[in-house]
C-alpha positions in Angstrom: 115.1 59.7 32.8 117.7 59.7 35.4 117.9 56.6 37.9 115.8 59.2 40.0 114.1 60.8 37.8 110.2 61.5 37.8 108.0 62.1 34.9 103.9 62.4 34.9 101.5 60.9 32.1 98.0 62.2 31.5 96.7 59.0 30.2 93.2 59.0 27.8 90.8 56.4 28.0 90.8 55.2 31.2 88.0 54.8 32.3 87.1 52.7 35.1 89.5 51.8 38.0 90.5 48.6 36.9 91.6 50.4 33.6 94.2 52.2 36.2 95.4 49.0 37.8 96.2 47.5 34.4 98.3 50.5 33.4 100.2 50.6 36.5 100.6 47.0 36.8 102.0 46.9 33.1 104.3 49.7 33.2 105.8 48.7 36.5 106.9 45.9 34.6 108.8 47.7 32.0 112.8 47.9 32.7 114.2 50.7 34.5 110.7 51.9 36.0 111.5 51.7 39.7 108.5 52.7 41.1 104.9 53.5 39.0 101.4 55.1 40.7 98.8 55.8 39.3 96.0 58.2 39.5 92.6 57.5 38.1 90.5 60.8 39.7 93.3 62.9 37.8 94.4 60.3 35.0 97.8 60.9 36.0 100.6 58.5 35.9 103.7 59.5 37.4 106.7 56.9 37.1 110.2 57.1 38.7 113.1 55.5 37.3 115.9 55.2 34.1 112.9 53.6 31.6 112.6 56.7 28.7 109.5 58.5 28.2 109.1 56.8 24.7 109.3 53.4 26.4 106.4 54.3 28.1 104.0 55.8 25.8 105.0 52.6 23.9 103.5 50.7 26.8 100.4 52.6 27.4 99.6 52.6 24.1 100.3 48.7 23.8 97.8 47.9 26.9 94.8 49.7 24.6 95.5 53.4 26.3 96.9 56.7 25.0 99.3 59.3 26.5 98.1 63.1 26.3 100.8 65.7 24.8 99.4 68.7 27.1 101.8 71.5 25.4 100.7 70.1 21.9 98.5 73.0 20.0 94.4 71.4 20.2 93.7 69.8 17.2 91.6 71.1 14.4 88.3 70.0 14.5 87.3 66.7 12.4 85.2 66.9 9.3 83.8 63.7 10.0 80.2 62.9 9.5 80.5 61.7 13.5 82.2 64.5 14.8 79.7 66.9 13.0 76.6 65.0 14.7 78.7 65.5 18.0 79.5 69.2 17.6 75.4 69.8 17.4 75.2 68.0 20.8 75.1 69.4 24.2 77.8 68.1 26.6 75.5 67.5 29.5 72.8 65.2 30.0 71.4 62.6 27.8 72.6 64.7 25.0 76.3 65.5 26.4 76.5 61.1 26.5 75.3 61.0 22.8 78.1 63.7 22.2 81.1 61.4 24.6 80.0 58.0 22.4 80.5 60.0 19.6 83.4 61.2 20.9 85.7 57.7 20.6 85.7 55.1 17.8 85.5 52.3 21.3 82.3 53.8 22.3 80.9 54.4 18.8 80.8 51.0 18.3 79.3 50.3 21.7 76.2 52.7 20.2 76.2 51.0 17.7 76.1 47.3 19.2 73.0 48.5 21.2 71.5 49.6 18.0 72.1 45.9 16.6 71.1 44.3 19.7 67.8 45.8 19.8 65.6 43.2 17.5 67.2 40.3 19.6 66.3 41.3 22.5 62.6 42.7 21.5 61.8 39.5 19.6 63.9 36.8 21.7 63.8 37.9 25.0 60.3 40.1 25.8 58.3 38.8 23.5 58.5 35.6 24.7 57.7 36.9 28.1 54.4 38.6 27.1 53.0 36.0 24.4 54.5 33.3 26.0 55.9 31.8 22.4 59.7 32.0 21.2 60.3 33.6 17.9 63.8 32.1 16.0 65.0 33.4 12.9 68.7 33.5 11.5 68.7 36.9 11.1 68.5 37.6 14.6 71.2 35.5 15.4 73.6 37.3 12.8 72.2 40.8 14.4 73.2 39.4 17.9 76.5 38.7 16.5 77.4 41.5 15.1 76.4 43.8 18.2 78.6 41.2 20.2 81.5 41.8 17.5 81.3 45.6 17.5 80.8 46.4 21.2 82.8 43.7 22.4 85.8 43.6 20.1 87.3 46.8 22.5 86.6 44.7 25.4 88.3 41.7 23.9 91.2 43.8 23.0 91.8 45.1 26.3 91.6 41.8 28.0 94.2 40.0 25.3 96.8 42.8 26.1 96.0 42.6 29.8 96.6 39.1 30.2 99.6 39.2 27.5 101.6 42.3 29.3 100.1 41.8 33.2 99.7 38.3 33.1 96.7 38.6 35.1 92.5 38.5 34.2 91.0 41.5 34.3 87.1 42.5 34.5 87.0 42.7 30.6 88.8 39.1 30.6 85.6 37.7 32.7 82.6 39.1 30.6 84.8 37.6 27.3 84.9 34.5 29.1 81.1 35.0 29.9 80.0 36.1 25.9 82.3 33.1 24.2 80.4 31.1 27.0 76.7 32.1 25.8 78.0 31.3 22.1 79.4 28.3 22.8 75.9 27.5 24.3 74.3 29.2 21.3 72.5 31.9 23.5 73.6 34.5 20.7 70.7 36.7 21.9 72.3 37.4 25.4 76.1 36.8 24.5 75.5 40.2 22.3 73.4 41.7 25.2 76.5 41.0 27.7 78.7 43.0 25.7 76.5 45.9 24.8 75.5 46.2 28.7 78.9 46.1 29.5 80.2 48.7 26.8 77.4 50.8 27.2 77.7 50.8 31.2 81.7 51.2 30.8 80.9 54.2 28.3 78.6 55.7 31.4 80.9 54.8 33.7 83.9 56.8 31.9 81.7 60.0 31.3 80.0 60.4 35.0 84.7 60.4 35.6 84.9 62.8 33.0 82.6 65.2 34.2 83.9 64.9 37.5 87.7 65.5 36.2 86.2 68.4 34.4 84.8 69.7 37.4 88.7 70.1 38.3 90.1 71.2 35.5 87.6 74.0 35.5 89.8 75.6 38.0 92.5 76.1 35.2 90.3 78.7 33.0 89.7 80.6 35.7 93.2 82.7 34.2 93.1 84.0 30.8 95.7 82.5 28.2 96.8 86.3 27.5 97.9 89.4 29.3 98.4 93.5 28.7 101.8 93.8 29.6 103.4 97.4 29.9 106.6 97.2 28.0 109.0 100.0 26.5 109.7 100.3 23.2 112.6 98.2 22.3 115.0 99.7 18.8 112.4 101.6 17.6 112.6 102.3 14.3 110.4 105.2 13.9 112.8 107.6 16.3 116.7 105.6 15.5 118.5 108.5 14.4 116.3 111.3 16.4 118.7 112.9 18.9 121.7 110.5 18.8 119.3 107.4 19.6 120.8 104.5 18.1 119.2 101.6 19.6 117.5 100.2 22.7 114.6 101.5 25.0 113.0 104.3 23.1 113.8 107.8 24.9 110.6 109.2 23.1 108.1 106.6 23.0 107.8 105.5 26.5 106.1 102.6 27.2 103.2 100.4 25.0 100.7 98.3 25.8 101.5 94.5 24.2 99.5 91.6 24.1 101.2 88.7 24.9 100.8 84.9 25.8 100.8 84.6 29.8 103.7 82.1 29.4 106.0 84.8 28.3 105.2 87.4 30.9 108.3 87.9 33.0 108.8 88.0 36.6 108.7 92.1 37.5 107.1 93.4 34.6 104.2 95.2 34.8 100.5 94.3 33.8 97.5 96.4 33.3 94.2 95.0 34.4 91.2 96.9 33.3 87.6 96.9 34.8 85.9 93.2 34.0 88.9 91.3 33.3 90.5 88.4 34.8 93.5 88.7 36.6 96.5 87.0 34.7 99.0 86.4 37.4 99.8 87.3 40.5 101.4 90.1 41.3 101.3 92.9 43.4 99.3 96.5 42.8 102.2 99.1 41.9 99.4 101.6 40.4 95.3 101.9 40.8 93.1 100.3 42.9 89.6 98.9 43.3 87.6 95.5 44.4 88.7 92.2 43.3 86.2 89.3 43.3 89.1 86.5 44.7 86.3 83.6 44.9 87.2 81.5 42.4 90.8 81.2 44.7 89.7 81.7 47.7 85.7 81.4 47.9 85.8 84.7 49.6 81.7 85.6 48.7 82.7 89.3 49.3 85.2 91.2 46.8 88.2 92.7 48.7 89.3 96.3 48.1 92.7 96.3 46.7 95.1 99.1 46.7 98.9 100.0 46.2 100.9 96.9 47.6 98.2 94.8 48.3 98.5 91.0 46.6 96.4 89.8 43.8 96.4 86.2 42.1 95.8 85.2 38.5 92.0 83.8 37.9 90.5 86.7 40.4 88.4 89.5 38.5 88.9 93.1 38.4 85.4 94.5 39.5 86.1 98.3 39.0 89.2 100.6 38.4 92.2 99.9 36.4 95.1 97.8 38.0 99.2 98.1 37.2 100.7 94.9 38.6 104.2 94.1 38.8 104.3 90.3 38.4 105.9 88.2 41.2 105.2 84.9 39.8 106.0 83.1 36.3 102.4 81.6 34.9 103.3 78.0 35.4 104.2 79.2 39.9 100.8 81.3 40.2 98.9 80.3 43.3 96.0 78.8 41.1 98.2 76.6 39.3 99.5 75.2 42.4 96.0 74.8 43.7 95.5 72.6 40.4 98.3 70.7 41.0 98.3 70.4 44.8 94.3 69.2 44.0 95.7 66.7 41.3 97.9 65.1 43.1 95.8 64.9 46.2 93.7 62.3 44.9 96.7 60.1 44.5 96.6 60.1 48.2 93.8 57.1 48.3 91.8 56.1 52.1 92.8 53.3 54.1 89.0 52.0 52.9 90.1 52.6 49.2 93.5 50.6 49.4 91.7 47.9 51.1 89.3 47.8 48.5 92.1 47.5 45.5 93.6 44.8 47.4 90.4 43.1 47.6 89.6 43.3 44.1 93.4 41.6 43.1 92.3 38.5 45.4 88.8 38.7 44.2 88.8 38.4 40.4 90.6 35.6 40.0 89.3 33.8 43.2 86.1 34.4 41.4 87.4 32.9 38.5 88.4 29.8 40.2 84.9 30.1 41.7 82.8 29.8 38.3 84.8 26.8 37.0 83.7 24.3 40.5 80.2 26.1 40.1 80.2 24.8 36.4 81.9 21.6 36.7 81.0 20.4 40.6 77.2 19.7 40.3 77.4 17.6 36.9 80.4 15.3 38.3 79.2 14.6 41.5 75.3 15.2 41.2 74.8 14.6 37.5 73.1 18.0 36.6 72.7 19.5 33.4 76.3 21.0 31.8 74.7 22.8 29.2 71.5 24.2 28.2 70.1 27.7 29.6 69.7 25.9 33.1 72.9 24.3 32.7 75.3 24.4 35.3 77.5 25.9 32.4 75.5 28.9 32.3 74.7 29.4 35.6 78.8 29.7 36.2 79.1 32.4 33.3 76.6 34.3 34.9 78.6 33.8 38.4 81.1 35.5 36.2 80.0 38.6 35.6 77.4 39.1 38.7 80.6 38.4 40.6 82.8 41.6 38.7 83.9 44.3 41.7 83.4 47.5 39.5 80.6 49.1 41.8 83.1 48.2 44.7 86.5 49.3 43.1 84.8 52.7 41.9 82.6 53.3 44.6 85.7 55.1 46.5 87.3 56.9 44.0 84.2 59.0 42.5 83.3 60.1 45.7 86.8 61.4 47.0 87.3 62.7 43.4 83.9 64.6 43.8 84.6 65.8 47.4 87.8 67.0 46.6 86.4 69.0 43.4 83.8 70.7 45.6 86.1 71.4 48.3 88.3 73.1 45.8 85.6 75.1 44.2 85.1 76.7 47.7 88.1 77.5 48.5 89.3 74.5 50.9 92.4 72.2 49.7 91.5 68.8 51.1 95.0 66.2 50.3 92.9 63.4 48.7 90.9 60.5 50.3 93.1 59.9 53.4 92.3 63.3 54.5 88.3 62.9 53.9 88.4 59.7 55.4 89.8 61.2 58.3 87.9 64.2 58.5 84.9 62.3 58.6 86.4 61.1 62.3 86.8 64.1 63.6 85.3 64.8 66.8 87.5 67.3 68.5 89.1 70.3 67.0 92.2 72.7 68.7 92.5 76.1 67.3 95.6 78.5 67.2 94.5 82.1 68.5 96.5 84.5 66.6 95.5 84.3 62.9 93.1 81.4 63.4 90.8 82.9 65.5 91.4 86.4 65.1 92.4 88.2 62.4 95.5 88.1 62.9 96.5 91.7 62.8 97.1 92.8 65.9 97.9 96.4 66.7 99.9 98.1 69.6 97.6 99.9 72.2 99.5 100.9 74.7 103.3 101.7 74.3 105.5 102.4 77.7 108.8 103.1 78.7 110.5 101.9 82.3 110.3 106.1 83.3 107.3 107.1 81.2 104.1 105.9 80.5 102.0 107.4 77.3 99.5 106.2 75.3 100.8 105.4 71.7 99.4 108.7 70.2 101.4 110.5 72.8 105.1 111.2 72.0 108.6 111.0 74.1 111.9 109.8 73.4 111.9 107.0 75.6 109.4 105.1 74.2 110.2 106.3 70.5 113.1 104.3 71.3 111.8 101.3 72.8 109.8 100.8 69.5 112.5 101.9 67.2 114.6 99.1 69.0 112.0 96.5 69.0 111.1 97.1 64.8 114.8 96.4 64.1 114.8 93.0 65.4 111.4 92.7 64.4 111.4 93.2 60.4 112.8 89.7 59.9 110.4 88.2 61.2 106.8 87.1 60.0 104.5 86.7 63.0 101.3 89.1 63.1 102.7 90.3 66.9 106.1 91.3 64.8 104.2 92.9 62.2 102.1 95.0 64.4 105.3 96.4 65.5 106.9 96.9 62.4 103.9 99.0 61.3 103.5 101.3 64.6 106.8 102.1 64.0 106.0 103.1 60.2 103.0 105.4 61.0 105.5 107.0 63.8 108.9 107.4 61.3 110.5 104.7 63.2 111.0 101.9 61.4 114.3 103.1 59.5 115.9 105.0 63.0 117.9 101.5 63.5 119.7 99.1 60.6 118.0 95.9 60.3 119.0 93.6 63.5 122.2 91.1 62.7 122.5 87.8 64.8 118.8 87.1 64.7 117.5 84.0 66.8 114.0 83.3 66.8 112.3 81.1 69.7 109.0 80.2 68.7 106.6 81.1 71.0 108.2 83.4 73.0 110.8 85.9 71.3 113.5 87.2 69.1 117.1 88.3 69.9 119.5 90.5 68.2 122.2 93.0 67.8 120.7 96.3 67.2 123.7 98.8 66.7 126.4 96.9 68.7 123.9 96.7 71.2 122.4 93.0 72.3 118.4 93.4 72.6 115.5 90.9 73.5 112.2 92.0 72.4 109.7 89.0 73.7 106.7 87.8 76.1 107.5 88.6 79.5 107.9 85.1 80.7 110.8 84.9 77.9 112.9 88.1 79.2 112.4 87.0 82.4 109.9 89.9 83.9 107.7 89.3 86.8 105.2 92.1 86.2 102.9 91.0 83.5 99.7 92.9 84.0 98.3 94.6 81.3 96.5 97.7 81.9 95.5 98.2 78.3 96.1 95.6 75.7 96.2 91.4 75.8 99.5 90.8 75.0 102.5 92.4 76.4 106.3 92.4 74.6 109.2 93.1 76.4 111.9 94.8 75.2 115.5 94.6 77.0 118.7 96.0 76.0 122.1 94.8 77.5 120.2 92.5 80.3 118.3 95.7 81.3 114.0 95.9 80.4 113.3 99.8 78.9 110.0 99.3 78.0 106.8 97.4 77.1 104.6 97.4 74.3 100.7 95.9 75.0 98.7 94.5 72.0 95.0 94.1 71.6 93.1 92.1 68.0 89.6 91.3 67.0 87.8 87.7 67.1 87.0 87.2 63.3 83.4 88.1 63.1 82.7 84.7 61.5 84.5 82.9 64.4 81.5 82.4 67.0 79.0 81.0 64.2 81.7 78.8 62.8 82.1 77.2 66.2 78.5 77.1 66.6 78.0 74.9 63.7 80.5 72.5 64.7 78.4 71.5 66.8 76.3 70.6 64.8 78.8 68.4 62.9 79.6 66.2 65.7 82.4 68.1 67.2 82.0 67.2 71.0 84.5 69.2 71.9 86.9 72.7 70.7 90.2 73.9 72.7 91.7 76.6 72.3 95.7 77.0 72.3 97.7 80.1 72.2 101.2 81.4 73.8 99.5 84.8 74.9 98.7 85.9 77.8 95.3 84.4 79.8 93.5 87.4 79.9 93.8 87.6 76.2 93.1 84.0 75.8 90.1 84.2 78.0 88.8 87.1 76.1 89.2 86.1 72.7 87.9 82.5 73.6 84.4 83.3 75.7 83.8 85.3 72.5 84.5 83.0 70.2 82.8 80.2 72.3 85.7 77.5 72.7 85.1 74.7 75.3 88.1 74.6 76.7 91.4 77.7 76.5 95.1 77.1 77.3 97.5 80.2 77.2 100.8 80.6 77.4 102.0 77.7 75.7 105.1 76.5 73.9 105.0 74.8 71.0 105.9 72.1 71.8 103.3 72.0 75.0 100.4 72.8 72.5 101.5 69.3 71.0 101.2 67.6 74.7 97.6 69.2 74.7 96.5 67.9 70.8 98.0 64.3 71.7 95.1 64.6 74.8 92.7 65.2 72.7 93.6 62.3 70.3 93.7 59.9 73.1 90.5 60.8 74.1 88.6 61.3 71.2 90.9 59.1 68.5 90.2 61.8 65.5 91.2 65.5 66.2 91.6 68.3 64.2 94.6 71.1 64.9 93.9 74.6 62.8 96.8 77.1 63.2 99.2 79.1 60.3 101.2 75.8 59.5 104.6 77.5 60.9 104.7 78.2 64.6 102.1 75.3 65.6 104.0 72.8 63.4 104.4 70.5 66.2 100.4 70.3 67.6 99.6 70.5 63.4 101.8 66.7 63.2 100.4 65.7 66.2 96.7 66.0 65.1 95.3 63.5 62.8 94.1 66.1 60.4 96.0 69.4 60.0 94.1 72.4 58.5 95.9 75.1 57.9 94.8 78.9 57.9 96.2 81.4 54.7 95.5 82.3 51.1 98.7 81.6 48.9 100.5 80.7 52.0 102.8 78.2 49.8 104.6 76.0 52.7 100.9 75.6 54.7 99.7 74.2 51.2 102.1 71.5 50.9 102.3 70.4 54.2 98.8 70.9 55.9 96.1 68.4 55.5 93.8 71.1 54.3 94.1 74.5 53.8 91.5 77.1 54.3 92.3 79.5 51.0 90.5 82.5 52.0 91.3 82.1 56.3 87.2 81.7 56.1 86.1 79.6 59.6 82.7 78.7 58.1 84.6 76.4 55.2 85.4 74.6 58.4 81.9 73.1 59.0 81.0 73.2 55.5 84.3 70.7 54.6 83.7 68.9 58.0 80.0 68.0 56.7 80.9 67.1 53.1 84.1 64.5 54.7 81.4 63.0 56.4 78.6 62.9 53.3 81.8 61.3 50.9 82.3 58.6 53.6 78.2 57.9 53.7 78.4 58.1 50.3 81.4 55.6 49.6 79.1 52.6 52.9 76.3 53.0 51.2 77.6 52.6 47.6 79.7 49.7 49.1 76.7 48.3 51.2 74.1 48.7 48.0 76.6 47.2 45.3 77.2 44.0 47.6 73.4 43.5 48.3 72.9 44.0 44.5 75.3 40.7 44.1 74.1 38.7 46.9 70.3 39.2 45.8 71.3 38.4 41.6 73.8 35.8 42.8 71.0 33.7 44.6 68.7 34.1 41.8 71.9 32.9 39.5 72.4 29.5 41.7 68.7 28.9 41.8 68.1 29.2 38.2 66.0 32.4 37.8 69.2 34.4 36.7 70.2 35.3 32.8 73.4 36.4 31.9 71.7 40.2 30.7 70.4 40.5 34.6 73.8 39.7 35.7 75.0 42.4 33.4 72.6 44.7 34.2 72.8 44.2 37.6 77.0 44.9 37.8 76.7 47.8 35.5 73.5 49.4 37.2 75.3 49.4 40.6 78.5 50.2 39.3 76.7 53.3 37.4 74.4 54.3 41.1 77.4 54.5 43.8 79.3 56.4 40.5 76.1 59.2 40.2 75.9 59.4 43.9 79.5 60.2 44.3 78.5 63.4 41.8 76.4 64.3 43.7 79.0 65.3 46.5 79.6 68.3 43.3 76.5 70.1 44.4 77.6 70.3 48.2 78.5 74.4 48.8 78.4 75.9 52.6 75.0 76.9 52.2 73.7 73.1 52.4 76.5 72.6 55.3 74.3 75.1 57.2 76.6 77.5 57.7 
């Protein structure tokens, strides 16, 4: 790597969130790595710096870890008498956690630690209970032993290399510390228990992650790995010699349909699509047409009708019809993979309650290390109380040791963002990791764009007039043929839905090619464009912007001037729909908590007030600036401290950055996904309440995991200090929370609209 260069890791095996600390703690330490993150929702590892990529695969692999080779070919499946048992396995449920232990040598011999551990704890821990008499024998000992050996030797492993490389003691450091305790103290019995407990709660722990990283990945095979491309036929050597062909495209053949690996589909070749299949890339219809079901990109319920020119992205299905595409994307640039990588790296972006949490947990271990040594050695110095013995003050601090581990709190975080974010994704919405959710959850007032946002966004001209004329637009006159003629060239380069309206009148009238493409083109958002058409200088903006007094509309909303040379020749008057989703949307914001909704726009009043009532907005400013739609958000945020801004992500940049949460509107659009906050895929309003409600259900989630795993200490942690604790309730007690706020957190999966109410 270069001194700036940036390279990303998908690490195996890790499993829990302190796994991710220790990697990124012990590759930041390796020379030339200038800066190292790591991302345990994703299992990503992205490091900046000169340190090669061997040097850190070296590392990982050192600190008990692996690195993944994604463009390696999968391996061929194991003839192992484990792997066969696995392969006959489900991979959910009970059986899909038989299959994941089966799935690692680590976790195998966790299984089979708790199969050794089983007689010790029947004989020499319940029985006593119920009969009331204790049952030794040496052979339980040496089965305790050995489940202690093969679940824990993993465990001992990773806390050696931590403590070698990091220099630090890690969770897996405390419950060694706690088992060589237990033997020390010849409590065989529970030193083998601790291990299995912890091993077998680790092993839960790692697969609730894995189906919740799975739950992401998914999103990949939505596209097919191969496409139909339509090709010619390249130095055929059926025809070479046929009327003086000699080589090259084949004059007689044509073109043939080829299979081919997605990878190697070229940007403008065509692709056929036939009825059922998956769409491989995006592209753009050149021939056919028929209904695409978009919602694995979009979570669009409804398929869309696509015809000639229309946009279509890879991972969408072909209901009906057959499809030519010309591809204007490379596999690796579709709009789905950036949605996969825009979702990986999202969860990077942790909560301000998440980084608090990892900086408690580097303060906590080893203050609760320090902790368990006074517990053990303080009462027999100065009181004279038992040292050893199961009611020993020795005892008592191992079990302080492992009650006292943070993995419910560490993890607590993580699975529910990582959750969120997955079911987010799955309907459509891009939510930029926990910082986003976290803030979401605050929200309390939301300010809406008009044009796009709560309309369609395809506004068409109504009423088109010239300064000595005055026809509606089916009529026909030279006049205003002109004014529209003049207003398209300036126009067609630009973007916004009022310039596209034009551009298209013009088309259905045989306008839009009367003038060359405008030179000299400023843009002022908000109000206008200016040009030369032809030699000729011409303004073509709101009237406010060109500096006309009359601004009544008789017809449409919003009115365009157009002036040439300092003189106005004509108007054009625009009218668009509410989205019909709009007024229930807003509705059931409401019902979120939103207290109040704005609306801001740079159109007219009377369109504002219109498009507003409908919609049913609290509160509507027109005829804005951009930068005076940021004055009104920074209101908002004063009064209510968490506001919401959704608009395109271009013209209402400024009120977007002023908002503490951005959402921007557009399917594909690529500069609203990396910059907004969240991004509404499919321009859907009711994904607004639906993501608004699962923000809020992640953050419940993450106070009550938080609140439950503490209580679960405090109550074990008395019983510990008072001498009713064991070092297998202590266990039990850190895994079993650890495992609940994990579960919960997947929970946040099964979250669609339809429970958001919406």
């Amino acid at each position: 790597m270069t001194t700036n260069a940036s390279a990303t890791y998908r690490i195996a095996g890790m499993d829990c969130a302190e796994c991710a600390r220790a990697i990124e703690n012990g590759v930041a330490r390796l020379d030339g790595v200038r800066e190292c993150r790591i991302n345990f929702g994703a299992a990503l590892l992205q490091v900046q710096g000169t340190a090669s990529r061997s040097a850190v695969e070296r590392r990982v692999h050192e600190l008990g870890y692996a690195v993944v080779d994604e463009t390696a070919q999968p391996a061929a499946p194991s003839s192992s008498l484990r792997s066969a048992w696995a392969a006959r396995l489900s991979e959910r449920g009970v059986s899909g956690f038989v299959r994941f232990l089966l799935a690692r040598s680590e976790t195998t011999w966790a299984a089979l630690g708790a199969l050794l551990i089983v007689p010790g704890v029947l004989f020499g821990e319940l029985w006593p209970l119920v009969s009331g008499r204790f049952i030794t024998s040496p052979l339980l000992d040496v089965l305790s032993i050995a489940a202690l050996i093969a679940a824990g030797w993993p465990i001992v492993r990773s806390a050696w290399r931590t403590l070698r490389i990091n220099r630090t003691v890690n969770i897996n450091g405390l419950m060694t510390i706690a088992a060589a305790g237990a033997m020390v103290i010849g409590a065989y019995t529970e030193a083998g228990l601790v291990m299995v407990l912890f091993a077998i709660g680790e092993a839960l722990e790692a697969f609730t992650m894995d189906r919740a990283r799975v739950a992401l990945r998914e999103l990949m095979q939505f596209a097919p790995a191969q496409a139909t491309v339509l090709r010619a036929c390249v130095d055929c050597r059926e025809h070479i010699g046929q009327g003086g062909y000699t080589g090259g495209p084949c004059p007689f053949c044509g073109v043939h349909e080829v299979t081919l690996p997605v990878n190697e589909v070229l940007v403008g070749e065509v692709v056929l699509v036939k009825t059922g299949e998956r769409i491989p890339v995006d592209g753009v219809v050149c021939s056919g047409g028929g209904f695409v079901d978009q919602a694995p990109i979009t979570g669009e319920s409804a398929p869309i009708e696509k015809s000639v020119a229309a946009e279509v992205f890879a991972g969408t299905v072909n209901l009906d019809g057959v499809l030519e595409l010309t591809v204007t994307r490379r596999a690796a640039d579709t709009l789905l993979q950036r949605i996969v990588r825009l979702v990986e790296e999202s969860q990077a972006r942790k909560a301000p309650s998440e980084r608090f949490v990892d900086r408690f947990a580097r303060m906590y271990t080893p203050a609760v290390t320090i902790g368990a040594v006074l517990v053990a050695l303080l009462p027999p110095l100065l009181f004279g109380a038992p040292f050893l013995g199961e009611q020993g003050w020795l005892y008592r601090a191992l079990e302080l040791l492992v009650v006292a581990c943070p993995c419910a709190l560490v993890v607590a975080t993580p699975a529910s963002v990582v959750s969120a974010i997955a079911a987010a994704a799955r309907q459509g919405v891009l939510v930029k990791g926990g910082a986003a959710i976290e803030a979401l959850s605050r929200v309390r007032a939301i300010a809406f764009d008009k044009t796009g946002t709560l309309t369609r966004g395809e506004p068409r001209v109504a009423l088109l007039r010239g300064v000595v004329c005055a026809h509606i637009l089916d009529a026909r006159c030279v006049a205003c043929d002109d004014v529209l003629a003049l207003a398209c060239a300036l126009e067609r380069r630009s973007s916004h839905p009022l310039a596209r309206a034009v551009v298209a009148a013009a088309h259905e009238r045989g306008l839009d090619r009367m003038y060359e493409a405008a030179e000299d083109v400023q843009t002022v958002p908000g109000r206008g464009v200016r040009g030369m058409v032809g030699g000729r200088h011409v303004i073509v903006g709101s009237p406010a912007f060109v500096g006309s007094e009359d601004v009544r509309a008789d017809v449409g909303e919003s009115v365009i001037e157009v002036v040439v040379e300092g003189r106005r020749i004509g108007r054009m008057e625009m009218v668009e729909a509410l989205r019909p989703e709009a007024a229930n949307a807003l509705a059931a914001l409401r019902g979120c908590g939103v207290v109040e909704t704005m609306m801001l726009t740079g159109d007219m009043s009377t369109a504002a007030e219109r498009i507003g009532r409908a919609a049913g907005v609290d509160v509507i400013y027109a005829e804005l600036l951009p930068e005076q739609k940021e004055v009104r958000v920074r209101e908002l945020v004063e009064r209510y401290g968490a506001v919401a801004m959704v608009g395109d992500g271009v013209n209402d940049a400024p009120a977007l950055a002023a908002a503490t949460v951005g959402i921007a509107m557009g399917a594909g659009s690529a500069q609203a996904m990396e910059t907004a906050d969240v991004t509404l895929m499919g321009n859907d309003l009711t994904k607004l309440p639906f993501v608004l409600r699962l923000s809020r259900a992640a953050m419940r989630t993450v106070r009550v995991g938080i609140g439950f795993a503490i209580a679960v200490k405090v109550v074990v942690l008395l019983l510990v200090l008072s001498g009713l604790g064991s070092l297998w309730m202590a266990v039990a007690a850190d895994v079993g929370a650890a495992l609940a706020v994990t579960l919960a957190g997947m929970q946040l999966l099964r979250v669609a609209p339809k429970a958001a109410g919406v």
